[in-house]
N, C-alpha and C positions, 0 to 999 in steps of 0.2 A: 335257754338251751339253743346252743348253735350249730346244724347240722351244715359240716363244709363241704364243698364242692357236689353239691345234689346235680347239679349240671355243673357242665364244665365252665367254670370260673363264677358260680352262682352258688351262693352259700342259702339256707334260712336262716331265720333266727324265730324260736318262740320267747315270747314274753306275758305276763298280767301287766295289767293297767288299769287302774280304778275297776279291780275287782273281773275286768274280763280277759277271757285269752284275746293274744295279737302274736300277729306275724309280720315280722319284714322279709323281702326278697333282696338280698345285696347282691347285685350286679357288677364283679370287680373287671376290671381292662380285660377285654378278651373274651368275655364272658357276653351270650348272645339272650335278648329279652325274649323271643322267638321262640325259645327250648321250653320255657316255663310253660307247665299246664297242668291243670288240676281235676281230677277227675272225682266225681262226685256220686258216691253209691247210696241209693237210700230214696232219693227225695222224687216226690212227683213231678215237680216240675221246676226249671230254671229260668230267672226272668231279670232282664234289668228293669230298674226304675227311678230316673232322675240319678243317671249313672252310678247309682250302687246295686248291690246281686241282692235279690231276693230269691232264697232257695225256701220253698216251700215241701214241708213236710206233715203227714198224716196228726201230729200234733202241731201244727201251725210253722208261724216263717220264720229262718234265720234270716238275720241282713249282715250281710258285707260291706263295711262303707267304701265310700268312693275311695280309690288307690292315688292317693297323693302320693306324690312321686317325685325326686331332686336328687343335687348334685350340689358337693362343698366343694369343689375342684380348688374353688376361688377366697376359698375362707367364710363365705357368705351362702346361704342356702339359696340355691334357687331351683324352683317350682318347674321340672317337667310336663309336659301335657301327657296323661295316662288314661285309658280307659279298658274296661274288662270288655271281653270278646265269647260270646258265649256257643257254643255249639255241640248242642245236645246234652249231654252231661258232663262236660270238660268246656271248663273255664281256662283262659290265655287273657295276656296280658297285649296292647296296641301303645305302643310306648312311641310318643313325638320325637322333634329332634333333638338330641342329648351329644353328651363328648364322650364316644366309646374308648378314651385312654382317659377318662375317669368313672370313679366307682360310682353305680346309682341306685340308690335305696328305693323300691317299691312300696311301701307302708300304706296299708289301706286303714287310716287313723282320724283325718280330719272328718268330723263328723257335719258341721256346716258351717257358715258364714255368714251374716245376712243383715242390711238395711231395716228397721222397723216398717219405712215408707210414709213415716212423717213428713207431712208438706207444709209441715211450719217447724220451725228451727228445735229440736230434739237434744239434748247431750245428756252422754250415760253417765253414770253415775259411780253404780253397785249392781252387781249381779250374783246368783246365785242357783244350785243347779236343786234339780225338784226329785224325789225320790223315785220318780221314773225315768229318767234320761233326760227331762225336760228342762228347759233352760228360762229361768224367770231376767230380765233385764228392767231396773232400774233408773229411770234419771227425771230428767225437767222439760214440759214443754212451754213454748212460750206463747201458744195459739191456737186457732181452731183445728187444725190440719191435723192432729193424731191419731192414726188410726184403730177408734176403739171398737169394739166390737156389738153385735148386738145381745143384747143383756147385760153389758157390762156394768159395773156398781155406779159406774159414775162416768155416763157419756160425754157432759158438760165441761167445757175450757169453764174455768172459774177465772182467771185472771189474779192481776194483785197493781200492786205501786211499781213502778219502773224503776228499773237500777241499772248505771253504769251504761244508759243508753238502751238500754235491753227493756222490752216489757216488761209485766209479770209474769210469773210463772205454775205452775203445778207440777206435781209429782206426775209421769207417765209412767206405768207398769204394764209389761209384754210380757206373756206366758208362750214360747214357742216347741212346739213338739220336739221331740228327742231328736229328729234329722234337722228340722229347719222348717222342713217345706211347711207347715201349719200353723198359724196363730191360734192358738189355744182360748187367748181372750189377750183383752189390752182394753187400759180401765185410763183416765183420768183419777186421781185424788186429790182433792183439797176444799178450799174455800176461795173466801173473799178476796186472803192475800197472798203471800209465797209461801211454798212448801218446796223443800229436797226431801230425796231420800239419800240416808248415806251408809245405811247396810242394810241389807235383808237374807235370812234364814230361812229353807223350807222345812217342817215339820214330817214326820213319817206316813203320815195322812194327806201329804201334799197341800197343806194350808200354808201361806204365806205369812212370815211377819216382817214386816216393815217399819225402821226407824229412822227417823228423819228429825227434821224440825216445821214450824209452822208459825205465821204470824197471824193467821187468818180467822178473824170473832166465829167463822160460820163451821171449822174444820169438822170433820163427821167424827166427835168422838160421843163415845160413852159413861168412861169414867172418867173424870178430873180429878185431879191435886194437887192442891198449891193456889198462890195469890200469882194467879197466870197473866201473862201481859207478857207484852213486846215478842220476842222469839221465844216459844216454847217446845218444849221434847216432845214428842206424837210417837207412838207405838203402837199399829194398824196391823190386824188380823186377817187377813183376806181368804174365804175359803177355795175349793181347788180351781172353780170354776168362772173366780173374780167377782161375781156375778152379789156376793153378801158379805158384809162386816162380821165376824167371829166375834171381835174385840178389841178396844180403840180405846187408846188411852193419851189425856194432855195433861202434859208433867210440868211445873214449871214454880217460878216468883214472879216478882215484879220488874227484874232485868232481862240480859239477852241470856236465854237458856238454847245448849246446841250449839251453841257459836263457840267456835278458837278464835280469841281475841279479837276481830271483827265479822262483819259480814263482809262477801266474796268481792261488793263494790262499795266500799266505805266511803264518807265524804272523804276522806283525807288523802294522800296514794294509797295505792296499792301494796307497796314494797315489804317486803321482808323483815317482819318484829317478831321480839319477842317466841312466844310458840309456834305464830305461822310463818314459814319457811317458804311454803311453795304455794303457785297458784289452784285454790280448792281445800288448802292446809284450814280455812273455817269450817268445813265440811266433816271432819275428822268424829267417826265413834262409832260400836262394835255392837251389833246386836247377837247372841247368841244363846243356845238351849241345853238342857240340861234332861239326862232321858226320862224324866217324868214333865217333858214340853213346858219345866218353869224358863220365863223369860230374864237375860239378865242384860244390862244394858249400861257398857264403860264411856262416858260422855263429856260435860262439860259446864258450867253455868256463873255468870257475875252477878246471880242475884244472891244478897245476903239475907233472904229468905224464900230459900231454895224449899220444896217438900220436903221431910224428910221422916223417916219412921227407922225406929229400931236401928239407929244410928251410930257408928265406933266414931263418927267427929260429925256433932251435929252442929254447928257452927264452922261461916268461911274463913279463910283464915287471911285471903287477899281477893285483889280484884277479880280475879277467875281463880275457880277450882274446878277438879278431877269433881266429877261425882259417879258413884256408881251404883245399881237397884235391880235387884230381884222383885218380877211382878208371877203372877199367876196366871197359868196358861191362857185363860179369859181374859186376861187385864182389868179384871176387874177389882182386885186388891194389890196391892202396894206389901211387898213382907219386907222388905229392908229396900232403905233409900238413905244413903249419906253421902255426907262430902267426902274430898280428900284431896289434902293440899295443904302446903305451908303459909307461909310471910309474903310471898310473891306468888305469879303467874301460876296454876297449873292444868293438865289436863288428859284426860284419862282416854286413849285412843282406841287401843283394842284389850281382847278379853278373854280365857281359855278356860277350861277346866281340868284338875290334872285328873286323869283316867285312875289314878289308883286309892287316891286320897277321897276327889272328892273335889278340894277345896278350890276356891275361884281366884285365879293372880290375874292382874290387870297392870296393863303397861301405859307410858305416855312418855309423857315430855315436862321438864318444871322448870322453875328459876328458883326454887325455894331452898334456903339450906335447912329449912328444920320440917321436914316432910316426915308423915306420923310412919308408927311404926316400931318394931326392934331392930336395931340395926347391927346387931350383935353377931358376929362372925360370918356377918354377908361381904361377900364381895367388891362390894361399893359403899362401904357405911358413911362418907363423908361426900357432900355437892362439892363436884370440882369447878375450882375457879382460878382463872391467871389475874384476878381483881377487878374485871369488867366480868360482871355478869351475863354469862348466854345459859343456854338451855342446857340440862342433863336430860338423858333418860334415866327410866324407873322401872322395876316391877315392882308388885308389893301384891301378898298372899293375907286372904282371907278366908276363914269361915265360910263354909259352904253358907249357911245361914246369915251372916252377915254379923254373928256374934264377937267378933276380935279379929282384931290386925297382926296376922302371925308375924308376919318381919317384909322388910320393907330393904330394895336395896337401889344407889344409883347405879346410874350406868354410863358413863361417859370418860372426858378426857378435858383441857383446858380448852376444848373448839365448842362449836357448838353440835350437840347431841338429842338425837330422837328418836326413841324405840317405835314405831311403824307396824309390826308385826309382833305376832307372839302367838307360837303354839305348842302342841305336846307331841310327842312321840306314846307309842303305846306302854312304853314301860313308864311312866311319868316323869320322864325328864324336859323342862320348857326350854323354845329354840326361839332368841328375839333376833328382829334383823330391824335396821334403818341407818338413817347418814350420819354423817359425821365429819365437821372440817378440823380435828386433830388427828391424834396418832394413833388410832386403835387399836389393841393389842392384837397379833397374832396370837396362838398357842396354840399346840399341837395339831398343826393342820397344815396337809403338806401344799394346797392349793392355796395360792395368795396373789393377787398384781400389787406386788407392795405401793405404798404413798399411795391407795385411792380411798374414797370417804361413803363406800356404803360397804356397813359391814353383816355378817350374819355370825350367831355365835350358840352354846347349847350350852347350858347350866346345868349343877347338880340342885338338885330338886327343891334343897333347902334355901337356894341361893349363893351358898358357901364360896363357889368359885368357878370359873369355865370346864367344862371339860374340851370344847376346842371353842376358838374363836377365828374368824377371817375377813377379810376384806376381797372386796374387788369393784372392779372400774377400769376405767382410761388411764388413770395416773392425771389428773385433773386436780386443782387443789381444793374445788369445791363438789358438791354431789355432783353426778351424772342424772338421776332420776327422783321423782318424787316418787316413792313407792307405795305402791294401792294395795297387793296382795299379798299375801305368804301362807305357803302349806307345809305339811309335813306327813311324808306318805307313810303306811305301815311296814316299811324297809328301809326307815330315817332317812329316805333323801328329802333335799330341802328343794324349792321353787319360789323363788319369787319374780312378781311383775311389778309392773311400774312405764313411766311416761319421762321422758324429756326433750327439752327444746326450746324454742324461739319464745314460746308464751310465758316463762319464767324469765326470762330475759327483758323481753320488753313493758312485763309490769312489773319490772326492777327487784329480782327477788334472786339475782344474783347466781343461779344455782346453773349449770354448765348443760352438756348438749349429750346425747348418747352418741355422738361421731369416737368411734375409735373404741370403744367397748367389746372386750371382750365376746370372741363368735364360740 
């Protein structure tokens, strides 16, 4: 709701946002920041702290976050200096210097930013947000310098074998309070050798699960399965407080389990094959819950004696396959674990569930043309190829339980293709987004930058067909981004994120720059 001209040349606007009320103040030419003021009836007292309003009332405190604050004058958002002004019970705005013959948004929305304050080399990973506001961050440290906290599960750097120049590593895990300003806890995880994490999910009880990989004999799990060796799947329970293992689980065969087609520093280049595309593309797999907290987890493995229980394709079918597994809240049982994948490559990225059915689709990437399934009045029933094999994307619908393979569809073009993303809307229709260096279809969708290669698109439910499909980018003939994230909010807008640049470039993986992308 947008209430115009509330001062002169100062509009509001209210809106929800994950669930809570927000306000912007648009400041159009002419319009002076000055005027704004807000007056506050009710509360005991008014306070800043760590430039957000704490208004305090006889049932405890509202907070207002910090008022970020910009100007698109330029195509390009940039970041005003703003701060709240408080006096007595009316609140004003202190706005730096801005261009008053351009419009400036007041949005008090960014809730924080922040360094971990590792003093040994850190990179994230996976992140995910906790059932209070709080924010859990994922990735690798490669030293002593992490700042864990005290009680933590595990204060000890473990180390591992060096790669690519880089030491070993371990899994770092930072819980930060809902503003920023507090470290909740921050653990070290692993063993002897390397560990990532490469998704984590908080539970409604605020207990953490974390999936990753592991090569390490000592890793802290609890339950095993499988003839485990070399890289294996790890599924780590952490409760709210970091502080205790819930439930730990290593998954694996006698191959690299968790790995896309190699690990991140192989002997060989680095460069661009097969299903990894981008640099981190060996990292790829989805951990997510289901509302009785069962665990399901869309991955990957080249052992051909993978675990596997109550399986629709218990045997691999090439050198990598998708594999996918429902475990139990505990981790302590295994209810389905199989493969899935054809004659070649494949590999199972992420994972959804549709909200009406029930049933669990999972997306990736493959070179197979005979990838299981029906493929009967889906939209993609045939691996496209111009006669050099590259990648399609996939989804493919299962059995909540993991009883049958409902239908199975690709998804690409004669470039190379990769589903990235994959989620629901509330009515159960699934929305996959990722690159692609052919011709993606448009269809009813009026926003497109035609000829760019990442696309986003929304299914009917069964598979059957788009109901719209899109592209955007630079106009670049290869991807702009490796894309990490994708949502889809309860008003069907879409969101994704992602990275590009120089690092894809110089370990030869070919893939383009975000200069010139869409603002």
């Amino acid at each position: 709701v947008t209430y115009q001209e509330i001062y002169p040349n100062i509009d509001i606007r209210y809106y929800s946002e994950a669930g809570l009320l927000k306000y912007d103040f648009i400041v159009k030419p002419g319009g002076n920041p000055d005027y704004i003021a807000m007056e506050y009836v009710g509360p005991t007292s008014i306070n800043l702290k760590e430039k957000e309003l704490i208004i305090s009332t006889p049932v405890g405190d509202v907070r207002e976050l910090y008022p970020y604050s910009y100007q698109s004058a330029t195509g390009k958002r940039e970041e005003i200096e703003c701060k709240y002004v408080v006096k007595g019970n009316v609140v004003s705005f202190k706005v730096g210097k801005y261009d008053p013959s351009a419009t400036l948004v007041i949005d008090p929305s960014i809730i924080f930013s922040s360094f971990t304050g590792s003093t040994s080399d850190n990179w994230g990973y996976t992140a995910t947000p906790g059932p209070d506001g709080s924010l859990f961050a994922g990735g690798i440290s490669f030293g002593t310098g992490y700042p864990v906290s005290p009680g933590a599960l595990d204060g000890t750097y473990g180390g591992g074998s060096s790669e690519g120049g880089f030491p070993g590593y371990d899994m770092a895990i930072f819980k930060f309070s809902a503003n920023g300003s507090t470290r909740l806890y921050a653990t070290y995880l692993g063993g002897n050798g390397n560990e990532q994490p490469h998704s984590m999910i908080a539970d409604a009880q605020g207990n953490l699960v974390i999936a990753g990989r592991s090569n390490s004999t000592d890793y802290p799990f609890i339950s095993g399965f499988g003839n485990r060796g070399q890289y294996d799947i790890v599924i780590t329970k952490l409760n709210p407080t970091g502080s205790a293992i819930v439930g730990s689980a290593k998954i694996g065969g006698s191959g690299d389990d968790g790995v896309n087609i190699r690990p991140k520093y192989p002997v060989v280049s680095p460069s661009a094959t097969s299903l990894r595309r981008n640099y981190g593309d060996d990292a790829r797999s989805e951990v997510i819950l289901d509302a009785g907290n069962n665990i399901y987890l869309a991955s990957a493995t080249q052992s051909n004696d993978f675990f596997t229980r109550n399986a629709v394709q218990a045997a691999s079918g090439g050198a990598q396959d998708g594999v996918i597994m429902k475990l139990s809240p505990d981790l302590t049982n295994v209810i389905f674990s199989t493969y899935f994948g054809g004659n070649a490559n494949d590999a199972c990225f992420v994972a959804s569930i549709n909200p009406i059915t029930g049933d669990l689709y999972v997306a990736g990437a493959t070179e197979s043309s005979n990838l299981p399934g029906n493929k009967t009045g889906v939209v993609g029933p045939v691996f496209n190829t111009s006669g050099t094999v590259v990648p399609d994307g996939f989804v493919t619908q299962l059995a909540n339980n993991g009883s049958a393979l409902i239908r199975t569809t690709y998804l690409g073009t004669i470039g190379i293709d990769l589903v990235y993303g994959l989620k629901f809307d509330k009515f159960g229709f699934p929305y996959v987004m990722g690159t692609t260096t052919g011709n993606w279809p448009v269809i009813n969708a009026t926003f497109q930058n035609p000829n760019t290669k990442q696309f986003i698109s929304k299914l009917q439910p069964d598979l059957s067909a788009f109901v719209y499909s899109t592209v955007f980018g630079s106009g670049t003939s290869v991807p702009n981004i490796s894309p990490i994230a994708f949502l889809v909010d309860r008003c069907e807008n879409v969101y994704v994120s992602g990275w590009g640049g120089g690092i894809n470039e110089s370990q030869g993986y070919g893939s383009g720059r975000t200069t010139g992308m869409p603002e």
